[in-house]
MILO-206745 format. One line per 5 residues: number of its first residue (from 1); their letters; for each residue x, y, z of N, C-alpha, C. Coordinates in Angstrom, 1 decimal. Layout:
! MILO-206745
NUM) A) X/Y/Z/X/Y/Z/X/Y/Z | ...
***
This chain:
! MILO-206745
1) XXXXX) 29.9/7.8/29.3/30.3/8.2/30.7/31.5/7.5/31.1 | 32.3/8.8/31.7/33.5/7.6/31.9/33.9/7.7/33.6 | 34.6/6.3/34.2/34.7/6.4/35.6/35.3/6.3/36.3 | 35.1/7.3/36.7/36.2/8.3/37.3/36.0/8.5/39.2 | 37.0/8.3/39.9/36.6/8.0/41.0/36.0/8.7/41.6
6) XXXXX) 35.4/9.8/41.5/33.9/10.3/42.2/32.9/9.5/41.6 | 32.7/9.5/40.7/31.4/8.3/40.5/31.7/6.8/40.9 | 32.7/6.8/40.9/32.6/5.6/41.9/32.8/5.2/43.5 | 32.7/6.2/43.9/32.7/6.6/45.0/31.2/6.6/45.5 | 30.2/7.5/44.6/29.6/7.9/44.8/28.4/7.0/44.5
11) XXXXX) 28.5/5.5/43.6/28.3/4.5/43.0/28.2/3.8/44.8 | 29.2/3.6/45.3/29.7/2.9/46.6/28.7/3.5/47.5 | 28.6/4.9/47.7/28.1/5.3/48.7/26.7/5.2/48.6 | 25.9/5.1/47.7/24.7/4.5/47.2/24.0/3.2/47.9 | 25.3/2.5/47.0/25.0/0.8/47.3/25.1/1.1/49.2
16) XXXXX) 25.9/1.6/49.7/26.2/1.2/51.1/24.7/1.9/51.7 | 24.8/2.5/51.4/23.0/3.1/52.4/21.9/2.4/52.0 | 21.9/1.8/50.6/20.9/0.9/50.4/20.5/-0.1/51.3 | 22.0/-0.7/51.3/22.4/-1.9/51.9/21.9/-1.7/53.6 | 22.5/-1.0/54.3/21.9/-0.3/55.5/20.4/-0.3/56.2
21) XXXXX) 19.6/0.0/54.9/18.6/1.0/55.3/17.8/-1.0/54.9 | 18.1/-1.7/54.1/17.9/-2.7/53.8/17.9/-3.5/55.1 | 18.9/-3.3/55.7/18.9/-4.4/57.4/18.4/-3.9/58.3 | 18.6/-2.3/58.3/17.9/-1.8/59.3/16.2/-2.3/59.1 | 15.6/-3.0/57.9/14.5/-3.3/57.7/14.0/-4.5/58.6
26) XXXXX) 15.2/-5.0/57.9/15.1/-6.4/58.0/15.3/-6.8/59.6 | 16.0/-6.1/60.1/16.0/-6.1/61.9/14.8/-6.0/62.5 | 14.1/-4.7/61.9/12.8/-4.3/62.5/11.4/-5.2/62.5 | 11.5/-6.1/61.1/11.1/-7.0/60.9/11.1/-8.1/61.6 | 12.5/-8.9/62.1/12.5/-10.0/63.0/12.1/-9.6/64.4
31) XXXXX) 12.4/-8.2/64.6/12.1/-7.4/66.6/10.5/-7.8/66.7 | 9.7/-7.1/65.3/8.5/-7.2/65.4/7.9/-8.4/65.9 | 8.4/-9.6/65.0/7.6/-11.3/64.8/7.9/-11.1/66.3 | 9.2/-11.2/67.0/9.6/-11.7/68.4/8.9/-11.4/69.3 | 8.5/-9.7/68.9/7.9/-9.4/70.2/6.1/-9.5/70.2
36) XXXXX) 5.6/-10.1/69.0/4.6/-10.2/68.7/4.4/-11.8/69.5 | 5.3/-12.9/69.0/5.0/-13.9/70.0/5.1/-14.1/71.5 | 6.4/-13.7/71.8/6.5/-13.6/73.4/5.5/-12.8/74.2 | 4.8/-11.4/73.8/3.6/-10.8/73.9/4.1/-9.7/75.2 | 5.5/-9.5/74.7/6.2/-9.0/75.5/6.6/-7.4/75.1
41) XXXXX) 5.5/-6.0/75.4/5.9/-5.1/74.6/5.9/-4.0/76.0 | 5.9/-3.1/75.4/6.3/-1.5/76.6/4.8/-1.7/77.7 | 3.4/-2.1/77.3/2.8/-1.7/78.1/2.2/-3.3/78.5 | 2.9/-4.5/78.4/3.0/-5.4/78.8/3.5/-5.1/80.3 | 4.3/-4.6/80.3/5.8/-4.4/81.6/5.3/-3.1/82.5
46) XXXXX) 4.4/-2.8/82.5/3.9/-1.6/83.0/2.3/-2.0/83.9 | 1.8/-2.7/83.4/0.4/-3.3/83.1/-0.6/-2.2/82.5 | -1.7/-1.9/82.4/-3.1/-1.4/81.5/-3.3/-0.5/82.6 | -2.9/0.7/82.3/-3.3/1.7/83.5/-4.2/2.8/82.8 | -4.3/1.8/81.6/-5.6/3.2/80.9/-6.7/2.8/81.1
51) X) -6.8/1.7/81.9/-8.5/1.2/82.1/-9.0/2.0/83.0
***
């Protein structure tokens, strides 16, 4: 196989969504811990109106 700049283009554009979809992970991950400790979430700020 030889490389030719669509495959490597296409090689790049791979890696870059990986990479992406990778932090977008990893964000959601640190939001989560945060808002798990401070106990700070949507129906914290509203109070318990389903009781």
């Amino acid at each position: 196989m030889y490389l030719d700049a669509v495959v490597i283009a296409g090689i790049v554009t791979v890696l870059l969504m990986v990479g992406f979809f990778v932090g977008v992970g990893v964000f959601v991950m640190k939001d989560s811990k945060h808002h798990k400790e401070g106990g700070h979430g949507a129906h914290a700020k509203h109070g318990n109106r389903h009781a």
